[in-house]
N, C-alpha and C positions, 0 to 999 in steps of 0.2 A: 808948605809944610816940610821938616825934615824927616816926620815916618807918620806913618796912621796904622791901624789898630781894627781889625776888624770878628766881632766873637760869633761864632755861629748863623754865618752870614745867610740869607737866603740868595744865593745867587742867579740860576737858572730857576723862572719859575715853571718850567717844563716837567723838568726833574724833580722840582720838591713836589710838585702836583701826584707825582706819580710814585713819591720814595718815602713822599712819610707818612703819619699815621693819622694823618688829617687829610683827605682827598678829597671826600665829598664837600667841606667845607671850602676849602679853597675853590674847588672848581663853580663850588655851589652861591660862595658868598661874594668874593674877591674879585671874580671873571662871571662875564655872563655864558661862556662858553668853556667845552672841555678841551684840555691843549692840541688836539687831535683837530678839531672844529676851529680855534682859530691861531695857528701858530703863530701868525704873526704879533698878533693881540700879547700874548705873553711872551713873545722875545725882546718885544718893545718896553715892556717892564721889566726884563731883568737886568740886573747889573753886570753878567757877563755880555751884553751885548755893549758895552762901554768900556772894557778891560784895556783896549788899544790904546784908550786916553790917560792910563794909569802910568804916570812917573815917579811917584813917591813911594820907598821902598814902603811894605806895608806886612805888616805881623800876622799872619791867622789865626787866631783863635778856637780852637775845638771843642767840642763837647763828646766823648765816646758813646755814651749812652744817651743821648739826648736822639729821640724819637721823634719830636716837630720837627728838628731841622737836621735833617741825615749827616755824615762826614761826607757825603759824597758831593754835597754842596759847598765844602770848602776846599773839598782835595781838588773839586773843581775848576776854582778861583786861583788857587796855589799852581795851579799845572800854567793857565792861562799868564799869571803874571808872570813866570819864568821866561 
């Protein structure tokens, strides 16, 4: 690909688990454990644990007020590809 696109990404599910305004669901529905109990479990599913394999320049996408998916899960992603 010459660029990708990514809008309001969930990256770390560490951090969204614990940053947005859905907590219980996440930990409750998504994971059978909370990210405290199995961290491995949710570093395995996040897409920042794969950023090293990113060569395609890639856009981020933000949402300011977007409450599901914090900015801190893009500023995330955005630090990581740098």
């Amino acid at each position: 690909f010459k660029a990708a696109a990514v809008q309001k990404p969930v990256i770390n599910w560490t951090s969204q688990t614990l940053n947005s305004d859905i907590p219980t669901t996440v930990a409750g529905y998504w994971f059978e454990k909370k990210p405290w109990e199995d961290p491995q479990g949710y570093w395995a599913r996040s897409p920042l644990s794969l950023v090293g394999n990113v060569e395609t320049p890639t856009l981020v996408v933000v949402g300011e007020k977007d409450y599901r998916t914090p900015v801190s899960e893009s500023e995330q992603y955005y630090t990581a590809l740098q």
